[in-house]
C-alpha positions, 0 to 999 in steps of 0.5 A: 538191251541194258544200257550202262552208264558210267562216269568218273570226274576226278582222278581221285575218284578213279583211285578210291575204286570208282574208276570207270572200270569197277563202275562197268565190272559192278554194274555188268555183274548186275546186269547179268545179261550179256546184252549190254550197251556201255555209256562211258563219260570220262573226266565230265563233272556231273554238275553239267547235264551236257555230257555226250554219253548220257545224251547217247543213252537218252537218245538210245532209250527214246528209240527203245534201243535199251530198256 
């Protein structure tokens, strides 16, 4: 299983093509499996470690639940 994680702090981010869709799009598109686990943070500035997605994948990945 591939785990994906995506995040998007600011609107402006959202509007200069970054928003949380094209990140899922382009990384599925990488991925190129259809075994995926998305991991989304929504409005969380990446200067706070503390986000509840990234924490899930963490979680996921100690158990092996993605690779």
């Amino acid at each position: 299983m591939i785990g994906i994680y995506s995040r998007v702090s600011t609107e402006e981010q959202a509007k200069k093509g970054f928003s949380l869709q094209d990140q899922i799009k382009e990384c599925r598109k990488k991925a190129n499996s259809a075994e995926i686990i998305e991991y989304i943070d929504d409005g969380f500035s990446g200067e706070f470690i503390d986000r509840s997605a990234l924490t899930q994948l963490r979680d996921d990945a100690r158990k092996e639940l993605i690779n």
